[in-house]
C-alpha positions, 0 to 999 in steps of 0.5 A, a space after each residue: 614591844 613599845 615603850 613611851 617617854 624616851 628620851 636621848 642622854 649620854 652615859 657617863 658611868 656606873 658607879 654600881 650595877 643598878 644606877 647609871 650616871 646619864 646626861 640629858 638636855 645639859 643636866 646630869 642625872 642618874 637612871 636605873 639600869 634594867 640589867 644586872 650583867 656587866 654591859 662593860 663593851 655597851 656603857 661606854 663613857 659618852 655612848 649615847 643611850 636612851 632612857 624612858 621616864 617613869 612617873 612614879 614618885 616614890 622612886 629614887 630615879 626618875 629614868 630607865 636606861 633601855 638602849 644603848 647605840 654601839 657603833 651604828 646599831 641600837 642594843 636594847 639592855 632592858 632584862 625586862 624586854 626578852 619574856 615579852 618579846 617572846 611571848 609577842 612572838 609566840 602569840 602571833 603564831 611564830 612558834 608552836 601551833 595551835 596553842 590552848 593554853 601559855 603559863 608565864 613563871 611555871 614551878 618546876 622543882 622549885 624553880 620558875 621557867 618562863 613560860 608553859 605552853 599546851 598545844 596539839 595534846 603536848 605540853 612544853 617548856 620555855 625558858 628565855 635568855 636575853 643577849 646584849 654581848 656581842 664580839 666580832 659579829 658573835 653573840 655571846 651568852 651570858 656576860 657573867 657567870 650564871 649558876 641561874 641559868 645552869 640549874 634551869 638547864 639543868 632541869 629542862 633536860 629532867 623535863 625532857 627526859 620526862 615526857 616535856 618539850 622542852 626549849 631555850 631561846 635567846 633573844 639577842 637584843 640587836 640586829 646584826 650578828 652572825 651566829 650566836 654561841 654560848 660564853 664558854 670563856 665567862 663560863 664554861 660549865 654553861 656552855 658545856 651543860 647547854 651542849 648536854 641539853 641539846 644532845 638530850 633533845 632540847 631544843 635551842 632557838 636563838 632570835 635576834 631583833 629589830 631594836 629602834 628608840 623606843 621598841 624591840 621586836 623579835 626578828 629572825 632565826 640566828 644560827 647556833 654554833 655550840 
């Protein structure tokens, strides 16, 4: 996944979860933050970060913050950029074989899951969860409590009980971590209904990725620790 119009700036704060106070080029300037979560270990006051200029004029900021330089690694925080990356990997045969048909968003009990995929006369389930937390070379999901993402497990274990395949895969958005295991102490209902889903037979892959400026590619499998 390739973005255009980066451009590096210093963060400076966040007065609230969608707005960032950046510098750029000696100017100080507000940017959107493309993601919700707490981001507290990341955005830093003087963390480099790179934001895309968006050409839109009815915006109230010009800038999207997209990555964030920790250390010497690239953290992409863009909750935007995980479904895509995915869905790159998926399609250049990285996943499932013989794929006929992907759905993104597919209802489910009222709710949507990310993605729905046939593929040799079987049908499955994909959600994805994107992971910018990590800790002593741990990545850690989520960096909030999510009562979203326990009903989505939730119902991909009904799924599977069901006759669906069913998956979760993190996307850990940086390079460089040693396992990946759930935050069972930002919440803990989280980590033990992904210890259920597993033991009811869905499948949970952690990725991690090749960050850099202006891109963000799935990389490699990472072990997972529930």
């Amino acid at each position: 996944m390739l973005y255009s119009k980066i451009k590096k700036a210093v963060f400076l704060d966040r007065p609230n979860r969608f707005i960032a106070n950046i510098e750029l080029d000696g100017e100080k300037l507000q940017a959107h933050v493309k993601n919700t979560g707490r981001c507290k270990e990341l955005l830093i006051p003087g963390a480099t970060v790179y934001v895309q200029e968006k050409d839109i004029a009815c915006r109230k900021t010009k800038y999207d913050l997209i990555t964030v330089k920790k250390g010497d690694r690239l953290v992409n925080i863009d909750s935007q950029a995980p479904n895509k990356v995915v869905l790159e990997w998926i399609k250049d045969g990285n996943f499932l074989p013989d794929i006929t048909k992907i759905q993104s968003e597919y209802t489910l009990k009222g709710s949507r899951i990310d993605f729905f995929v046939e593929y040799q006369g079987k049908k499955a389930l994909i959600e994805v969860k994107g992971v910018t937390l990590e800790q002593d070379g741990v990545a850690l999901f989520p960096d909030a409590p999510t009562d979203r993402g326990v009903k989505h497990i939730k119902e991909l274990i009904l799924a599977q009980n069901s006759g669906f395949e069913a998956y979760i895969i993190f996307l850990i958005q940086l390079k460089g971590v040693s396992y990946f295991s759930p935050n069972a102490n930002t919440h803990k209902e989280f980590a033990e209904e992904l210890k259920k889903a597993h033991q009811s037979g869905v499948i949970i892959i952690a990725l991690d990725s090749i960050v850099t400026k202006d891109s963000i590619t799935a990389g490699d499998r990472v072990e997972i620790r529930l």
